[in-house]
N, CA, C and O atoms as a printed pandas DataFrame, in Angstrom:
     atom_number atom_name residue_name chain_id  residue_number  x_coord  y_coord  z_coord
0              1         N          UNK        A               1   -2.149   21.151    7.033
1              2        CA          UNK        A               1   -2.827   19.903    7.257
2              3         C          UNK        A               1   -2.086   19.106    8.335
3              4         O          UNK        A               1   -0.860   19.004    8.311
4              5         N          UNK        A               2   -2.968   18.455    9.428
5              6        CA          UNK        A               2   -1.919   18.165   10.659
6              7         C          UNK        A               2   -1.764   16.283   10.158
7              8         O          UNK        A               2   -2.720   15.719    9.625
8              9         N          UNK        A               3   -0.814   15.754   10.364
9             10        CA          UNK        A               3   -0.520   14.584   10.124
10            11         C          UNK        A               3   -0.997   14.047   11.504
11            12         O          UNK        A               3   -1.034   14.734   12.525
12            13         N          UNK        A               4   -1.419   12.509   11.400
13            14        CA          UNK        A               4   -1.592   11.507   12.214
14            15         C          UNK        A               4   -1.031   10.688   12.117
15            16         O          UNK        A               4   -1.617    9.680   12.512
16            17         N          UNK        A               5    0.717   10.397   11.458
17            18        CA          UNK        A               5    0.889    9.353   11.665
18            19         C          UNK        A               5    1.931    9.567   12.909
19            20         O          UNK        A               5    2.496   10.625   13.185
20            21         N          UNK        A               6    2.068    8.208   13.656
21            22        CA          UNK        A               6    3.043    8.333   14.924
22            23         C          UNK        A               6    4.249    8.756   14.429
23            24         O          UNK        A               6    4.753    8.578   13.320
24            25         N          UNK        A               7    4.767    9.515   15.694
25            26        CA          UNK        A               7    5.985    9.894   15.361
26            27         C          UNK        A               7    7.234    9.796   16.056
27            28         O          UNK        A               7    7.142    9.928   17.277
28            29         N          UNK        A               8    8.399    9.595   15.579
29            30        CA          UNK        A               8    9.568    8.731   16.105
30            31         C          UNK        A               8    9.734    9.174   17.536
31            32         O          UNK        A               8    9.805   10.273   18.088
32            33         N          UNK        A               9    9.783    7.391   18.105
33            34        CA          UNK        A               9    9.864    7.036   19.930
34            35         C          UNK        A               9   10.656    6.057   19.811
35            36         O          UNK        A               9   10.332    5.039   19.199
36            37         N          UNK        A              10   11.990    6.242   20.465
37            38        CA          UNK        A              10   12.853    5.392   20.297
38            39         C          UNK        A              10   12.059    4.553   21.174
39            40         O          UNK        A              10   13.050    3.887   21.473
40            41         N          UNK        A              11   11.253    4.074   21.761
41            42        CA          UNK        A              11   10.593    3.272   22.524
42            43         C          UNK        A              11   10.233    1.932   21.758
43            44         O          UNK        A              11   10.515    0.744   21.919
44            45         N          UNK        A              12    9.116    3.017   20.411
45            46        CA          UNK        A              12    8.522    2.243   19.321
46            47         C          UNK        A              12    9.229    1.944   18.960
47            48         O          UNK        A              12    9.229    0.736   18.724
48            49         N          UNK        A              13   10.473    2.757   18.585
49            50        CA          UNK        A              13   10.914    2.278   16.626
50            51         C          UNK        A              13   12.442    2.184   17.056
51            52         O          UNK        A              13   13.264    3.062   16.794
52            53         N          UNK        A              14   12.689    1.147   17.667
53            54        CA          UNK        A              14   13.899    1.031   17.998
54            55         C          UNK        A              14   15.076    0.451   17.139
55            56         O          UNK        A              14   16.205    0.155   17.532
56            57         N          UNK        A              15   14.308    0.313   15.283
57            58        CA          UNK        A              15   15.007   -0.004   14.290
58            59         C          UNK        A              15   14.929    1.319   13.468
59            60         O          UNK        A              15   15.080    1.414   12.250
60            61         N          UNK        A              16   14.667    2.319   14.346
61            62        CA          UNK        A              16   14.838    3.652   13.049
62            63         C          UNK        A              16   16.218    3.985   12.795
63            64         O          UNK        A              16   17.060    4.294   13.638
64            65         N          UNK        A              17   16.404    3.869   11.217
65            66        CA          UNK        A              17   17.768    4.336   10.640
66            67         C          UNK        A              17   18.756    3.432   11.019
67            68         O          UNK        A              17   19.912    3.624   11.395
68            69         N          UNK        A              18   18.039    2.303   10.841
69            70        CA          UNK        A              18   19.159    0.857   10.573
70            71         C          UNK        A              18   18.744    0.653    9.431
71            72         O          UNK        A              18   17.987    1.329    8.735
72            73         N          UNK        A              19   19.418   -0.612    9.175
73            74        CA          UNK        A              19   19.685   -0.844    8.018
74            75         C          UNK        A              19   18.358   -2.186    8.126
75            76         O          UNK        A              19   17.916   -2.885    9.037
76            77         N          UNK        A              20   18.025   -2.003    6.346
77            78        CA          UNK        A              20   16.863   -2.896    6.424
78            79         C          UNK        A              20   17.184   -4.548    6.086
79            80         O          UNK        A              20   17.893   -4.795    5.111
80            81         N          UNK        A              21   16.785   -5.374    6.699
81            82        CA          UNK        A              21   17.050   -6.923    6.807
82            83         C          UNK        A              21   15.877   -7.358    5.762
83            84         O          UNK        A              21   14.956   -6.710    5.265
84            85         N          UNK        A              22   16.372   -9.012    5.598
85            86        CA          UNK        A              22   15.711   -9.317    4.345
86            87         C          UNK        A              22   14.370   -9.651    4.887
87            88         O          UNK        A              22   13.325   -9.192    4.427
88            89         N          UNK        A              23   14.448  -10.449    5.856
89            90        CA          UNK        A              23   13.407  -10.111    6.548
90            91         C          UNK        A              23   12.166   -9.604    6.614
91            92         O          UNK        A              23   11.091  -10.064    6.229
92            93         N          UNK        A              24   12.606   -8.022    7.457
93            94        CA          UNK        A              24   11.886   -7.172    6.984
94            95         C          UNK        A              24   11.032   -6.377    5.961
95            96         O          UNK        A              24   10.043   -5.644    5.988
96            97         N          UNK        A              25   11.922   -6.896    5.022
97            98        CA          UNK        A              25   11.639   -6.703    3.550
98            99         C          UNK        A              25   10.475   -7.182    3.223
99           100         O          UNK        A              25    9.600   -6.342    3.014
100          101         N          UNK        A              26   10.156   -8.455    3.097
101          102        CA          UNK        A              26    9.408   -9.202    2.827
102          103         C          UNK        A              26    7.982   -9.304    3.489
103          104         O          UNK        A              26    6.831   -9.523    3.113
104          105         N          UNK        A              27    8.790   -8.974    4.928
105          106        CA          UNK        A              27    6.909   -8.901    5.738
106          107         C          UNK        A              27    6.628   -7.437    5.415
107          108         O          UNK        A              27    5.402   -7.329    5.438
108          109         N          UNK        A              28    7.100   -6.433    5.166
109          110        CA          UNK        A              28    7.149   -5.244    4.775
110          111         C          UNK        A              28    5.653   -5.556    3.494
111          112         O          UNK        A              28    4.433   -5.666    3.618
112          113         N          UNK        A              29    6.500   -5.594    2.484
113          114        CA          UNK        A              29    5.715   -6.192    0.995
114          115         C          UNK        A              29    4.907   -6.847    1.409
115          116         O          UNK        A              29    3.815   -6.312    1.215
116          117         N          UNK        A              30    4.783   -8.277    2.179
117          118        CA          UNK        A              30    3.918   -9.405    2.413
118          119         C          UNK        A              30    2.263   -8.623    3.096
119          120         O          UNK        A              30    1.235   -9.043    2.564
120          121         N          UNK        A              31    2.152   -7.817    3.937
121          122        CA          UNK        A              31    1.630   -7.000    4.141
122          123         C          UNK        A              31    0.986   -5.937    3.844
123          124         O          UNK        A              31   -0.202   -5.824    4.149
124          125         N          UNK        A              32    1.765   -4.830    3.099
125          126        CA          UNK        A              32    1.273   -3.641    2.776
126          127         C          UNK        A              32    0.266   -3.460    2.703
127          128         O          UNK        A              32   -0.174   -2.560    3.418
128          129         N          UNK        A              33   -0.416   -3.993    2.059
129          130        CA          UNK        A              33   -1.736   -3.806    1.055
130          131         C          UNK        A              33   -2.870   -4.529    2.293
131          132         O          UNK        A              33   -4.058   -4.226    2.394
132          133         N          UNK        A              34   -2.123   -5.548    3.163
133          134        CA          UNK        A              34   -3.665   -5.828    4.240
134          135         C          UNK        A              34   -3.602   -5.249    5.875
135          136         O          UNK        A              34   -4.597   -5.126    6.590
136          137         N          UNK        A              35   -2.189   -4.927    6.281
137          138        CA          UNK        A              35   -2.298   -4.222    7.224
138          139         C          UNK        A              35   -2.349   -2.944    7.231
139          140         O          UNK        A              35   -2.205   -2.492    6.095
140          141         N          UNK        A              36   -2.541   -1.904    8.289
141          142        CA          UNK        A              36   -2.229   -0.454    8.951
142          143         C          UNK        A              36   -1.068   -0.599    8.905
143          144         O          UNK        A              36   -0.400   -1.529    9.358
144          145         N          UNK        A              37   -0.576    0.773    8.075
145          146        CA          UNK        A              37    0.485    1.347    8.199
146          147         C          UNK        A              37    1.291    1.485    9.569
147          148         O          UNK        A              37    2.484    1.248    9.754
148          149         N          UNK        A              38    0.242    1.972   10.571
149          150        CA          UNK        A              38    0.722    2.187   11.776
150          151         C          UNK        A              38    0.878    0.850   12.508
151          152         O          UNK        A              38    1.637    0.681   13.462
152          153         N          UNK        A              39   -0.091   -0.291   11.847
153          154        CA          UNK        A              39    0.609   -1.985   12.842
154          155         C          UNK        A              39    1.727   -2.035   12.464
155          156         O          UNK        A              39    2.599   -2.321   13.285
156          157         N          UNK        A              40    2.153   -1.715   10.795
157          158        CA          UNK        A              40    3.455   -2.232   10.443
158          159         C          UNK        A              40    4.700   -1.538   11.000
159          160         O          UNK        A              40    5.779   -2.084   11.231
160          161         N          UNK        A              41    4.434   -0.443   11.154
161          162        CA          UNK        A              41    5.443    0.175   12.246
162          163         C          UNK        A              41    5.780   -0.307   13.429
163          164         O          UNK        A              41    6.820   -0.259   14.086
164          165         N          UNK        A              42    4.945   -0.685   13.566
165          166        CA          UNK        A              42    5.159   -1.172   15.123
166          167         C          UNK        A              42    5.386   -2.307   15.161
167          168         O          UNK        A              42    5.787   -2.614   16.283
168          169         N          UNK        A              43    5.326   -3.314   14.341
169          170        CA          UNK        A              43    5.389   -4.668   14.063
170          171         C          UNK        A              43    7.365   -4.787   13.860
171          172         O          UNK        A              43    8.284   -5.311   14.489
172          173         N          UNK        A              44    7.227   -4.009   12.683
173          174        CA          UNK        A              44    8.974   -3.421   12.694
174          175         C          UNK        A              44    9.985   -2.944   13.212
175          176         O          UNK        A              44   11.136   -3.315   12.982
176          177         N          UNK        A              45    9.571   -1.877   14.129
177          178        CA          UNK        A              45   10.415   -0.792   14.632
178          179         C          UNK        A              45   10.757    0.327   13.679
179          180         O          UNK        A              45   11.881    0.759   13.421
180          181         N          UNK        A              46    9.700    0.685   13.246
181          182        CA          UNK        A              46   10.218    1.779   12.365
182          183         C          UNK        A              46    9.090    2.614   12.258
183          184         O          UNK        A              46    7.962    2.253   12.594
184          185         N          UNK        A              47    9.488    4.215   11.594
185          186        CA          UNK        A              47    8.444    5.248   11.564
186          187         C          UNK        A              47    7.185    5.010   10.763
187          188         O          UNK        A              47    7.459    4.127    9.949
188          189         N          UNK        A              48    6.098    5.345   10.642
189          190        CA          UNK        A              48    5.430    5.240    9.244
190          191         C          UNK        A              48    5.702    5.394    8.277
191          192         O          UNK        A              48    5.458    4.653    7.325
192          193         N          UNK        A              49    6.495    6.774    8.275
193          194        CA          UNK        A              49    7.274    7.332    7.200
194          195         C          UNK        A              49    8.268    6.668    6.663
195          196         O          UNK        A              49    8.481    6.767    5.455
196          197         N          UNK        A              50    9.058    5.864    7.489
197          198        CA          UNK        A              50    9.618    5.198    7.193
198          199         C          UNK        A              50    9.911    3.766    6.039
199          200         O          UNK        A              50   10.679    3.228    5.240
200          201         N          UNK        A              51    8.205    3.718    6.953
201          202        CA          UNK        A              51    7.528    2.457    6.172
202          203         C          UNK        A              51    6.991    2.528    4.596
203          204         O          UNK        A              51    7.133    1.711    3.686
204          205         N          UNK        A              52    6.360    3.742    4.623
205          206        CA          UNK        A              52    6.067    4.949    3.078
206          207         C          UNK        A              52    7.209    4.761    2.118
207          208         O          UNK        A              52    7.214    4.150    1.049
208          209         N          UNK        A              53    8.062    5.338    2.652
209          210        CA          UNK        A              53    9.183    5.038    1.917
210          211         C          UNK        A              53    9.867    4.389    1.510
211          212         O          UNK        A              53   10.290    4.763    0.416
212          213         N          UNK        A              54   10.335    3.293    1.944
213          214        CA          UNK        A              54   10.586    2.332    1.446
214          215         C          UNK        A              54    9.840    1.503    0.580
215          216         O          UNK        A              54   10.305    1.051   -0.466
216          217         N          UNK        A              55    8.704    1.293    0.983
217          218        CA          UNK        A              55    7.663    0.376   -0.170
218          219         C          UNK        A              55    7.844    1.440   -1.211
219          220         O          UNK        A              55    7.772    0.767   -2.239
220          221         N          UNK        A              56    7.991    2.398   -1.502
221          222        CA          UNK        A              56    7.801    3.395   -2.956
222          223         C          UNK        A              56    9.386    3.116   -3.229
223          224         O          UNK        A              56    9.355    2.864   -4.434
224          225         N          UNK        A              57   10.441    3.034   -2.924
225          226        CA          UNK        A              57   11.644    2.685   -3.455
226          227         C          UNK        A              57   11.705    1.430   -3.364
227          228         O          UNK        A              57   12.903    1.166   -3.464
228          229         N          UNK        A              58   10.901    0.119   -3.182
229          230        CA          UNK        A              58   11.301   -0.793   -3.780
230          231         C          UNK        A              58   10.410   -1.141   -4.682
231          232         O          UNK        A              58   10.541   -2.090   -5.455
232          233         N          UNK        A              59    8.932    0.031   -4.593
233          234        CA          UNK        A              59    7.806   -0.257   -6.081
234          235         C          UNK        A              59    8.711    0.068   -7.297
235          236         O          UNK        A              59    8.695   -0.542   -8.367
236          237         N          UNK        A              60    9.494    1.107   -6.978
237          238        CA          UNK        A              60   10.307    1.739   -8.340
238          239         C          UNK        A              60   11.750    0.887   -8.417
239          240         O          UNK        A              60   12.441    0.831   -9.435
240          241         N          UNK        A              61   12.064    0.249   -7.173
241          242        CA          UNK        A              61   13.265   -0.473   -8.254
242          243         C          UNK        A              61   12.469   -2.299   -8.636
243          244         O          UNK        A              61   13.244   -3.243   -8.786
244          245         N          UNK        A              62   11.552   -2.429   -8.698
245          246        CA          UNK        A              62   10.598   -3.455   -9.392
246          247         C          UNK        A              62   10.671   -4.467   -8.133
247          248         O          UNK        A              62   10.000   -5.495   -8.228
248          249         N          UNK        A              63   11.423   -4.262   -6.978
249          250        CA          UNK        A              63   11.667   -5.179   -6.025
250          251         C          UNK        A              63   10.533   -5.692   -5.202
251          252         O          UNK        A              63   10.393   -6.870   -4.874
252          253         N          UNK        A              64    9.703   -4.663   -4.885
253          254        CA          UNK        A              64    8.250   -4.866   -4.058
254          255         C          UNK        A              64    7.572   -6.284   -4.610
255          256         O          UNK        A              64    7.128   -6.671   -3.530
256          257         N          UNK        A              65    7.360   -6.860   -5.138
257          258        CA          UNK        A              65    6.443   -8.179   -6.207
258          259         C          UNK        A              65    7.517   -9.147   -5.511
259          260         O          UNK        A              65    7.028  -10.029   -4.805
260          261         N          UNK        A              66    8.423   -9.118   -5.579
261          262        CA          UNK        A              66    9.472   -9.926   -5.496
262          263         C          UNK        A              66    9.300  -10.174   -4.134
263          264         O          UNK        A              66    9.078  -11.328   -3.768
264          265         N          UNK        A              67    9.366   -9.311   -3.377
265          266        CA          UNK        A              67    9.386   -9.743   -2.280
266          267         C          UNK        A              67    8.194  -10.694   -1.232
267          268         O          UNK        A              67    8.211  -11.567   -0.365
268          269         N          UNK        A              68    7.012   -9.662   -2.161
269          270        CA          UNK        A              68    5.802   -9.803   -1.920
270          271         C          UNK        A              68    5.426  -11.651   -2.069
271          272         O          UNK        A              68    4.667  -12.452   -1.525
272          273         N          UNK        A              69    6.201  -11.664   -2.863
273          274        CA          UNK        A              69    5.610  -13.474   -3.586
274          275         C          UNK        A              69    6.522  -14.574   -2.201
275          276         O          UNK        A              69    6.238  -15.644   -1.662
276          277         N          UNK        A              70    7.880  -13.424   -2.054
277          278        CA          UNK        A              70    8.232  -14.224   -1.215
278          279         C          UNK        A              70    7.914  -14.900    0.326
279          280         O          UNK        A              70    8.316  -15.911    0.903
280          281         N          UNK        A              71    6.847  -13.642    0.725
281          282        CA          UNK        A              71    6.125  -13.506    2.003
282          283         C          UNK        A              71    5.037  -14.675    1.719
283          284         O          UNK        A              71    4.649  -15.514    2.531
284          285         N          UNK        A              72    4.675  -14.538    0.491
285          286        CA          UNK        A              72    3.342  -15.639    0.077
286          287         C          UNK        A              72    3.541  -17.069    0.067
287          288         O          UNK        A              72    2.526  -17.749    0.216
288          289         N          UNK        A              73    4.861  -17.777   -0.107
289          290        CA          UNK        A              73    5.516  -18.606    0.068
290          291         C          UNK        A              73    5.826  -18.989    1.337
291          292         O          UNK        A              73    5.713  -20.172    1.656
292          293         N          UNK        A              74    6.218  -18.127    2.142
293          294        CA          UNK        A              74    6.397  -18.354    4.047
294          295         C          UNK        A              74    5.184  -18.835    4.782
295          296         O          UNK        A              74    5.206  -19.673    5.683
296          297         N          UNK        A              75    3.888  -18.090    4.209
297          298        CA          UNK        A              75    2.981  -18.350    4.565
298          299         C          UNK        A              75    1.941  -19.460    4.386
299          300         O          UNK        A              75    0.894  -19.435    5.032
């Protein structure tokens, strides 16, 4: 099965395999659920995959909500 999501350009993702800011975090979560995967990459600097992943390790350490409320508050 061929994947479509973009794939790492240090051009794009000139935050791949840094370390994630709180920041980020939050518009990460604040997001998920209404943007493209692929805006948020690019919005970030980071892979899709990248982006995948992390939202599923912070759904499982209960952190995602948390953050999520916090984006809702900025806004």
């Amino acid at each position: 099965m061929k994947s479509y999501r973009l794939k790492y350009n240090p051009e794009l993702h000139p935050n791949h395999q840094k370390e994630w800011t709180i920041k980020e975090l939050i518009y990460l979560c604040g997001v998920y659920n209404i943007d493209k995967k692929q805006d948020i990459s690019l919005a970030l600097g980071r892979t899709e995959d990248a982006i995948l992943e992390k939202a599923n390790v912070l759904k499982k350490q209960k952190l995602f909500e948390k953050y999520k409320e916090m984006y809702e508050k900025e806004v």
